[in-house]
LUMLUMBA-452621 format. One record per residue (C-alpha): residue number from 1; x negated, y negated, z negated. Coordinates in pm, whole numbers, plus 32768, in hexadecimal, padded with zeros to 4 digits. Example, Ala and Ser with C-alpha at 12.3 -4.5 7.8 and 13.67 -1.06 7.14 Angstrom:
% LUMLUMBA-452621
{site 1, {7B32, 81C2, 7CF4}},
{site 2, {7AA9, 806A, 7D36}},
END
This chain:
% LUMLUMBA-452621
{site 1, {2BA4, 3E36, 2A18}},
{site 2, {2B5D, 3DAF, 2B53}},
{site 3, {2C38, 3E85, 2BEC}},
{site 4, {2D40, 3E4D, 2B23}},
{site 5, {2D49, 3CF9, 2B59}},
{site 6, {2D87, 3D1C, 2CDA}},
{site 7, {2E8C, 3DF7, 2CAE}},
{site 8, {2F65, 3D08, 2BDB}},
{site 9, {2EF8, 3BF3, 2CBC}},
{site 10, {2F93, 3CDF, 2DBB}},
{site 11, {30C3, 3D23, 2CF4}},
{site 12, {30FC, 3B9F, 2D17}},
{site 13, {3148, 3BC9, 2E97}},
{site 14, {328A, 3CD2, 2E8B}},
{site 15, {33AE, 3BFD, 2E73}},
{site 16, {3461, 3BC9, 2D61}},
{site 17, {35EE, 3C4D, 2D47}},
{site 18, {36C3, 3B29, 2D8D}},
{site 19, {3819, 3B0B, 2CA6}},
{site 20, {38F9, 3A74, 2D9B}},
{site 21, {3A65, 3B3E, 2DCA}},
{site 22, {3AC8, 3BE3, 2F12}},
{site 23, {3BB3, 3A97, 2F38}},
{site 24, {3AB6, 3994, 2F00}},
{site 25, {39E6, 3A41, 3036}},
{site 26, {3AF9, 3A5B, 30FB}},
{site 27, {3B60, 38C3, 30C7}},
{site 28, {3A1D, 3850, 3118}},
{site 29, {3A14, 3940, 3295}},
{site 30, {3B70, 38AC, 32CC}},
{site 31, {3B15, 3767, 3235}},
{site 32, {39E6, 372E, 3317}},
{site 33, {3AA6, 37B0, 3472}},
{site 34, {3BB2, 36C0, 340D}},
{site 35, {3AD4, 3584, 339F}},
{site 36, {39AA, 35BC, 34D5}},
{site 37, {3AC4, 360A, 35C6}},
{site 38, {3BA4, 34CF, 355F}},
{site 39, {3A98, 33F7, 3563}},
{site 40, {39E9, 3455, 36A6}},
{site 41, {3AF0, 343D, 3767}},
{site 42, {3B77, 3316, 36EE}},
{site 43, {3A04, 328E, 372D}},
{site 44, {3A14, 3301, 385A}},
{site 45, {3B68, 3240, 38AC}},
{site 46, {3AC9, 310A, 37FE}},
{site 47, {397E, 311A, 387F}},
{site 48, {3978, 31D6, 39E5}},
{site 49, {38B4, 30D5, 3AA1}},
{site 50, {3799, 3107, 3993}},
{site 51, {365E, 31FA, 39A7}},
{site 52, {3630, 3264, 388E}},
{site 53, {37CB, 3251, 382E}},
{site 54, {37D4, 3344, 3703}},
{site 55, {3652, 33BA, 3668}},
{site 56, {35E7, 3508, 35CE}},
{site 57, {35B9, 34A2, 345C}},
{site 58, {3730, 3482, 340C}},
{site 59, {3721, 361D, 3420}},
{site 60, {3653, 35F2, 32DF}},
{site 61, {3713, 350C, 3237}},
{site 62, {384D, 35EA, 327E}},
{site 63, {37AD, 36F4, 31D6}},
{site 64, {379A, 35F6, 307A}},
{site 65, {38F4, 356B, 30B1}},
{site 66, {3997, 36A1, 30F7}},
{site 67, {38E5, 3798, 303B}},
{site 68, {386F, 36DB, 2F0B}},
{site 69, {395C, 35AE, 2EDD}},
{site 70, {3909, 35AC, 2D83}},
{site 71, {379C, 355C, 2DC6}},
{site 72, {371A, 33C6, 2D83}},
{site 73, {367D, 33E6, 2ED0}},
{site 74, {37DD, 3434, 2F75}},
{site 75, {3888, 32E9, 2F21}},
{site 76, {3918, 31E3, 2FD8}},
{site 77, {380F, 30F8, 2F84}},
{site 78, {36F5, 31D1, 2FC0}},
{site 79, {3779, 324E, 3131}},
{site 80, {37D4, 310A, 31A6}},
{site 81, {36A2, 304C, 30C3}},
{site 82, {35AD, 3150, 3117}},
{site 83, {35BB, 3165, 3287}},
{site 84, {35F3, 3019, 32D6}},
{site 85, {34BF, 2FB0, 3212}},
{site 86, {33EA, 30A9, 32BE}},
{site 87, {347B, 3059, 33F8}},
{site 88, {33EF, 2F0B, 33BB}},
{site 89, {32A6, 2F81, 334F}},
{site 90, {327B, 309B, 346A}},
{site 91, {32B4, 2F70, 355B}},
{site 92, {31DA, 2E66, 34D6}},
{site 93, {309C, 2F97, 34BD}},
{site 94, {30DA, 2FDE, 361C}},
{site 95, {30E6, 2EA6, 36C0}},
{site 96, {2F84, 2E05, 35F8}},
{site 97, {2ED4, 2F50, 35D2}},
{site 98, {2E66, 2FC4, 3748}},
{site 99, {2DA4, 310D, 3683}},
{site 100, {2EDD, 323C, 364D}},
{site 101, {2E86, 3304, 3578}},
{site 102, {2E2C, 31C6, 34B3}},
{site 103, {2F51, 3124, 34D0}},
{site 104, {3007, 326B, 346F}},
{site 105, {2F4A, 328B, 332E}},
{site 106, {2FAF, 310F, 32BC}},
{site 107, {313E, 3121, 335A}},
{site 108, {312F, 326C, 323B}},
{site 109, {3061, 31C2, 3133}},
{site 110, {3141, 3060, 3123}},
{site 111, {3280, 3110, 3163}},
{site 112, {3259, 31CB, 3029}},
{site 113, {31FC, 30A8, 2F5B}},
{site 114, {32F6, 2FD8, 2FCB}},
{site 115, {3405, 30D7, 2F92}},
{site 116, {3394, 30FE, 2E30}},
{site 117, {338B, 2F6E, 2DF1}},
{site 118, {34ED, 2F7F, 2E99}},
{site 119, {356B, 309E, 2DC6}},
{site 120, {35C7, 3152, 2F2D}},
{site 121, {34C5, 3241, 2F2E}},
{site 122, {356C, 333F, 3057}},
{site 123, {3458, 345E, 30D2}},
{site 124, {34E9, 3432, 3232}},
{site 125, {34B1, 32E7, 3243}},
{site 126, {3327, 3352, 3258}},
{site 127, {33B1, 33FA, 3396}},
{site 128, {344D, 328F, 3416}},
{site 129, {3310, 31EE, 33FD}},
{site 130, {3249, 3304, 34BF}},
{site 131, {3338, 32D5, 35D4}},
{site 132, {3346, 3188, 361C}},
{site 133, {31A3, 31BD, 3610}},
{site 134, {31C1, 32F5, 36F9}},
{site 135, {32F2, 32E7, 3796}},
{site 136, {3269, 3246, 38F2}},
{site 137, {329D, 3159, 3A15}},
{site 138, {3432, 316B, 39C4}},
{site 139, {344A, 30FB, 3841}},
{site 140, {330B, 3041, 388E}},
{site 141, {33C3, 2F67, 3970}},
{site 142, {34DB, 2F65, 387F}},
{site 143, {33E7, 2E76, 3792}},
{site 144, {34AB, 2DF1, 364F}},
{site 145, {35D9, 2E3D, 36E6}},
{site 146, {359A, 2FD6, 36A2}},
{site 147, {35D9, 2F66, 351B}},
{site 148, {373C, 2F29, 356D}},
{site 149, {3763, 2FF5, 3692}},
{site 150, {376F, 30EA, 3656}},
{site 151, {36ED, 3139, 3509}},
{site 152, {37D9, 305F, 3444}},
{site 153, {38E9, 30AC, 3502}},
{site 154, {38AC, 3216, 34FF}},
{site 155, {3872, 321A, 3364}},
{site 156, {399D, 318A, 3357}},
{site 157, {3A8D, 3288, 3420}},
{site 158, {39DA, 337D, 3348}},
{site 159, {3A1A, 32E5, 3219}},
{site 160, {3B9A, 32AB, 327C}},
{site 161, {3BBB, 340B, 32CA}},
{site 162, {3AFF, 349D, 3178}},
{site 163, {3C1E, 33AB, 310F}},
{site 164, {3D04, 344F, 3174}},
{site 165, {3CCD, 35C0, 3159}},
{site 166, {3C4F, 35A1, 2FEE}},
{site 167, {3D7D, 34F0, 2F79}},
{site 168, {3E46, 35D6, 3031}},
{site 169, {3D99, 371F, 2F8E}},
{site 170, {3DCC, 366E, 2E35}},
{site 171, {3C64, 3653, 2E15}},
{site 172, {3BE7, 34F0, 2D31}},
{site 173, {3B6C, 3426, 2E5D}},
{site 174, {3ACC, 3343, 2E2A}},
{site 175, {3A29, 3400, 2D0E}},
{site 176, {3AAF, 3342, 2BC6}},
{site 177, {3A44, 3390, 2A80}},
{site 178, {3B63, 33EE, 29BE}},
{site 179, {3C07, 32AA, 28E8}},
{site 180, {3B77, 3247, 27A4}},
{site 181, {3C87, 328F, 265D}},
{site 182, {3D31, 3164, 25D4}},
{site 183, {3C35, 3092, 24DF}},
{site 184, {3C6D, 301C, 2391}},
{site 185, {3BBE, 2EB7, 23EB}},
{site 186, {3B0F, 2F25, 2300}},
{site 187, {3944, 2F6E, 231F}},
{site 188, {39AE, 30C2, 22C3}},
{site 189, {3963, 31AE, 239A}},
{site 190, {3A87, 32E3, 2409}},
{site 191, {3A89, 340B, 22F6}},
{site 192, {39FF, 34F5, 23F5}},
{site 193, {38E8, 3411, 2447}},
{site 194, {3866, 3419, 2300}},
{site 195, {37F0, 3554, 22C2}},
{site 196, {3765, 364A, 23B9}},
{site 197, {36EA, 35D1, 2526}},
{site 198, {3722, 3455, 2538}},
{site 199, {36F2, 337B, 2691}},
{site 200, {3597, 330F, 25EE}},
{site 201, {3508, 3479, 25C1}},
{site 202, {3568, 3484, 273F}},
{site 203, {34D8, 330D, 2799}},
{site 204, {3370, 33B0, 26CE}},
{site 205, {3361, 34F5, 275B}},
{site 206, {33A4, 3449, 28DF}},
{site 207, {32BA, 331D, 28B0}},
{site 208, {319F, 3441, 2801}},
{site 209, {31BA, 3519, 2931}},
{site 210, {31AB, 33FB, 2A2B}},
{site 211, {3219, 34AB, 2B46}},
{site 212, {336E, 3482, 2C47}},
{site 213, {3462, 357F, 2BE9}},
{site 214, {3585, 35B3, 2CDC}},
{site 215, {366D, 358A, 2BC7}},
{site 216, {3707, 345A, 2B04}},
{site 217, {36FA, 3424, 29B8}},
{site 218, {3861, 344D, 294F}},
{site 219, {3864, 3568, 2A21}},
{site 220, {375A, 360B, 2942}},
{site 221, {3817, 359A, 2809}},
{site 222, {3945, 3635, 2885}},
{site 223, {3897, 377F, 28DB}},
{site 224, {3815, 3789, 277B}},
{site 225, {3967, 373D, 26FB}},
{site 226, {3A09, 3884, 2788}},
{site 227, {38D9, 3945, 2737}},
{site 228, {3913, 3909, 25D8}},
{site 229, {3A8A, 3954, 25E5}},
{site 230, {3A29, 3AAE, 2699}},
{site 231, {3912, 3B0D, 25B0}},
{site 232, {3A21, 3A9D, 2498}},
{site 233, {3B5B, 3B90, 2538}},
{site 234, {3A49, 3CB5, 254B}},
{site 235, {39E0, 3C75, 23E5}},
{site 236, {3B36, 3C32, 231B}},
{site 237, {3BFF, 3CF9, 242B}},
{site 238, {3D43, 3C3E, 24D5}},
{site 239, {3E37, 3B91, 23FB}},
{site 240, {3F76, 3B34, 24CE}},
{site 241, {4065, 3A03, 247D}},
{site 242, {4190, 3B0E, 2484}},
{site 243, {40B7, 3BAA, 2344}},
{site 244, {40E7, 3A46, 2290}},
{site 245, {41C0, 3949, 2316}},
{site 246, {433A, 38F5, 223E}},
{site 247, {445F, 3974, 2316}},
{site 248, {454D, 38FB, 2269}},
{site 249, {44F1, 3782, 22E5}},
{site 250, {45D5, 3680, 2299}},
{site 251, {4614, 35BA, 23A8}},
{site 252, {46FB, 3494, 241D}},
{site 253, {477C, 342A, 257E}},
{site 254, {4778, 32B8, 2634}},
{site 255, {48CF, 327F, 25C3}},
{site 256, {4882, 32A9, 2474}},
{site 257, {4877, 3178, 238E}},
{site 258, {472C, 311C, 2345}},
{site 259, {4799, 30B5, 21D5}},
{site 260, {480F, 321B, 21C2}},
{site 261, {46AC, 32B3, 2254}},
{site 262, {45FF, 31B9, 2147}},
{site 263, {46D1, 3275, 2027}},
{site 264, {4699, 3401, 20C4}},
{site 265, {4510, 33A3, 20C2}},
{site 266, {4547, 3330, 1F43}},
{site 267, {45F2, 3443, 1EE9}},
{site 268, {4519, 3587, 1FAB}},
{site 269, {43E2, 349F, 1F43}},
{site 270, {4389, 34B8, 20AC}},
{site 271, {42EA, 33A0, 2154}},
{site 272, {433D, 33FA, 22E8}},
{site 273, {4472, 3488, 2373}},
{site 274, {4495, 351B, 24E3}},
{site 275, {45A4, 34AB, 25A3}},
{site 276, {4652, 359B, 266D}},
{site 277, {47D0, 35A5, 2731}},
{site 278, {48D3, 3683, 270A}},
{site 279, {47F6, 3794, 279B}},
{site 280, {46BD, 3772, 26BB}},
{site 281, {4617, 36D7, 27CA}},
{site 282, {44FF, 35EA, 2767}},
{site 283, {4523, 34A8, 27AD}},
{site 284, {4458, 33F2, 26C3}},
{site 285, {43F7, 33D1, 254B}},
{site 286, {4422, 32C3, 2482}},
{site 287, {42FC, 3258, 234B}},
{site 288, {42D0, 318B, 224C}},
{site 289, {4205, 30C3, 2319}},
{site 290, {431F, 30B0, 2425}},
{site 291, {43ED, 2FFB, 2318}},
{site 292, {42FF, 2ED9, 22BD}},
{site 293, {42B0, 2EA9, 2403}},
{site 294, {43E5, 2EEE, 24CB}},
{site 295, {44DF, 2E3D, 23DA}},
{site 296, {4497, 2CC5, 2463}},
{site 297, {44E3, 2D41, 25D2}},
{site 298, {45FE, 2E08, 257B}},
{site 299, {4677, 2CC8, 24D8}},
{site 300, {4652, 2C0C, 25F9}},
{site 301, {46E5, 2CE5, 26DA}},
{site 302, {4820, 2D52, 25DD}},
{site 303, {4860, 2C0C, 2567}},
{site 304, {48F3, 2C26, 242A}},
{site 305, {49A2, 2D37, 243A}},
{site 306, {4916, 2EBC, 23F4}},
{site 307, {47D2, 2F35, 2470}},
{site 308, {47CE, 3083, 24C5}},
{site 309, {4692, 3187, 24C3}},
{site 310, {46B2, 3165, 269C}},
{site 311, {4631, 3018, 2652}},
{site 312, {44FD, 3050, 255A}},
{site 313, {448B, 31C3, 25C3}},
{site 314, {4324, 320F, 269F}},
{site 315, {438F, 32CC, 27B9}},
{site 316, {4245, 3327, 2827}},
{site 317, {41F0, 3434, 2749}},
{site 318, {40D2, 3540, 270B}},
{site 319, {4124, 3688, 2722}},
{site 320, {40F2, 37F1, 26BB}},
{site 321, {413A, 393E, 2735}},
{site 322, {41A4, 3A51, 262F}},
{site 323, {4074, 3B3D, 26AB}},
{site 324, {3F72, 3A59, 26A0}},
{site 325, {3E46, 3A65, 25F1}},
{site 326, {3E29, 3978, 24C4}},
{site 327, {3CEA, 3921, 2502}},
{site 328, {3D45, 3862, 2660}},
{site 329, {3DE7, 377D, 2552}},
{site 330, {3CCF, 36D5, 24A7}},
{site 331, {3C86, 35F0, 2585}},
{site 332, {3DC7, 3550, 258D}},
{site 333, {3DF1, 3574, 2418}},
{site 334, {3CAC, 34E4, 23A5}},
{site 335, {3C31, 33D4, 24C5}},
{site 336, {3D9B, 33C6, 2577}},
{site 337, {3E52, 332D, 2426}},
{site 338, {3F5B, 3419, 2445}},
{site 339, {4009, 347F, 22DF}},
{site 340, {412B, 3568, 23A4}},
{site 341, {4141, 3650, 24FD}},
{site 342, {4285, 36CB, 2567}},
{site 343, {425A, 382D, 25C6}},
{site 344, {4332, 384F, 270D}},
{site 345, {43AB, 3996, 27BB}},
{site 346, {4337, 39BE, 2940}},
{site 347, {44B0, 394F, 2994}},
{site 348, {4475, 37FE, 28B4}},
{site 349, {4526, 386C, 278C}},
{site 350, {44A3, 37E6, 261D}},
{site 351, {444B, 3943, 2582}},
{site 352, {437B, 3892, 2443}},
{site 353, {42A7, 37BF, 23A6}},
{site 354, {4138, 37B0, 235A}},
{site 355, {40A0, 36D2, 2266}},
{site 356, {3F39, 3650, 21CC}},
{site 357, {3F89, 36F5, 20CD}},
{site 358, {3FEC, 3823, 21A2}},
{site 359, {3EB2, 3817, 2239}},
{site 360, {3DD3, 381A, 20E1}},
{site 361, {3E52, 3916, 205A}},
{site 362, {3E36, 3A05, 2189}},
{site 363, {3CC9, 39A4, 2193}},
{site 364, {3C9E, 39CB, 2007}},
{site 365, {3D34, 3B44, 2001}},
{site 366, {3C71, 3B9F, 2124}},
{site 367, {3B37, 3B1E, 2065}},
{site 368, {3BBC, 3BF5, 1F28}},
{site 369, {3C03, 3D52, 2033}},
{site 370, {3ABF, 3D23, 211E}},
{site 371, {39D2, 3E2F, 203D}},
{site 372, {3846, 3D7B, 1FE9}},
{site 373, {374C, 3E58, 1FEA}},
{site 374, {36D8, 3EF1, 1EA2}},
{site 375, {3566, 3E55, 1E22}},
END
């Protein structure tokens, strides 16, 4: 048993397989030659009369800000926050505490509890503090000045350069969680958030395990979220909005009256109709809602005259592609608000229509097709 034991202890040392994609490796070597490159030299420019003019641990916080931007401990605040603070601390140690390896132990100790009271916590920040302790006669003589140069100023050419690269491989930096759906004003809370996983069962099983995990909350949430919509595809099969969605949409242009949209609404007992131009191009869609609210500035605007659907339609509109999977829907359908998608070819074209009630009863005769097991 004993035995046994050791070898799964054991186990516990072969790395684990990472899931990143070939590209995601290859942005964060090109990210960090970019973002250590940029920065030293331009520290270099800024700060050539200096000794020390650009230090070792903004190698390590490359590695976070190029190769996992989505990490907490890769943000703007905790780069900047983080090393500046330890900086700080690192200085202070060394200058009252003649002992080293003393003075090592406590530049460590209070960095790390002052970047958690800070909410910067940055694991090369440890590394700041350490060198202003170790880093001899040259950053010694540097004092409180090291804090600013060059650490500050050398976080911050990092941080302009992560910047810049992430933005420019589309990446989400800084790493945003994605935007809440519209509320009700209402103490409701969204449809999906009431059944299944909810931001509570998240909050308990994080404050039960009590532990740092390099990964936010919504980030977790949003994890879950596609885990679900993968287990559902592999358990109902794919359903595609072509498979659903009305083609033979009724739709108006900009020119078109908007008393005249009002009456084609009445009459298909529709309540949204995509705008498009001569082409079938979307432009727009015009609701209900886009009445109500619309009609006082199209008023304004139109004077007394005729209002037209130009004046009253959202042009910012939601789409969806005629291969895609229904599933990648439900968010939009049940937190988003959304009654109506246009379904729009890859050239822009309105090929359809999908619906609530499209949606429904896609989901209901998959239910009645998927085959339960017999007692």
């Amino acid at each position: 048993m004993t035995v046994l034991r050791l070898a799964q202890w054991l186990r516990t040392f072969v790395p684990a397989p990472v899931n990143v994609s070939r590209r995601e490796i290859a942005l964060g070597c090109l990210g960090a030659l970019f973002g250590v490159s940029c920065a030293a030299l331009l520290s270099h420019h800024m700060l050539a009369g200096f000794n020390p003019w650009f230090i070792a641990p903004m190698g390590a916080s490359a590695v976070l800000l190029f190769a996992v931007p989505a990490s907490p401990l890769a943000q703007p605040w905790s780069i900047i926050g983080g090393n500046v603070c330890a900086a700080l601390i690192g200085v202070t140690c060394a200058a009252h505490v003649d002992d080293v390896a003393l003075a090592s132990g406590l530049a460590a100790s209070l960095a790390i509890a002052a970047m958690f009271a800070l909410r910067c916590l940055h694991p090369p920040s440890g590394a700041v503090a350490l060198t202003a302790v170790l880093g001899g006669p040259a950053v010694r003589s540097l004092g409180y000045a090291f804090v600013l140069w060059p650490v500050a100023i050398d976080s911050l050419l990092l941080l302009m350069a992560a910047l810049v690269f992430n933005v420019s491989a589309r990446r989400r930096y800084p790493h945003q969680a994605a935007p809440p759906p519209p509320a009700h004003l209402t103490r409701d809370a969204t449809p999906t958030a009431r059944i299944g996983l909810t931001v509570q069962d998240l909050d308990a099983a994080l404050r039960a395990r009590g532990e740092l995990l390099d990964v936010s909350q919504e980030d977790l949430e949003e994890l879950f979220i596609e885990a679900e919509t993968l287990a559902w595809k592999r358990r109902f099969g794919s359903i595609r909005c072509e498979d659903v969605m009305s083609r033979d949409v009724v739709s108006v242009q900009p020119s078109t009256p908007a008393q005249e949209a009002w009456r084609l609404m009445i009459r298909h007992a529709v309540k949204a109709l995509p705008v498009v131009d001569e082409q079938r191009l979307l432009l727009g869609i015009v609701t209900l809602h886009d009445f109500f609210v619309g009609h006082e500035t199209a008023s304004a605007s139109a004077g007394q005259g005729a209002w037209f659907v130009g004046d009253i339609m959202t042009r910012e509109v939601l789409t969806a592609r005629p291969g895609q999977d229904l599933v990648d829907l439900m968010p939009a359908f049940s937190d988003g608000g959304r009654h109506h998608l246009p379904v729009v070819s890859d050239d822009g074209r309105l090929a359809g229509m999908v619906t609530q009630s499209d949606m429904v009863a896609a989901l209901f005769r998959a239910g009645l097709e998927r085959p339960w097991p017999v007692a």
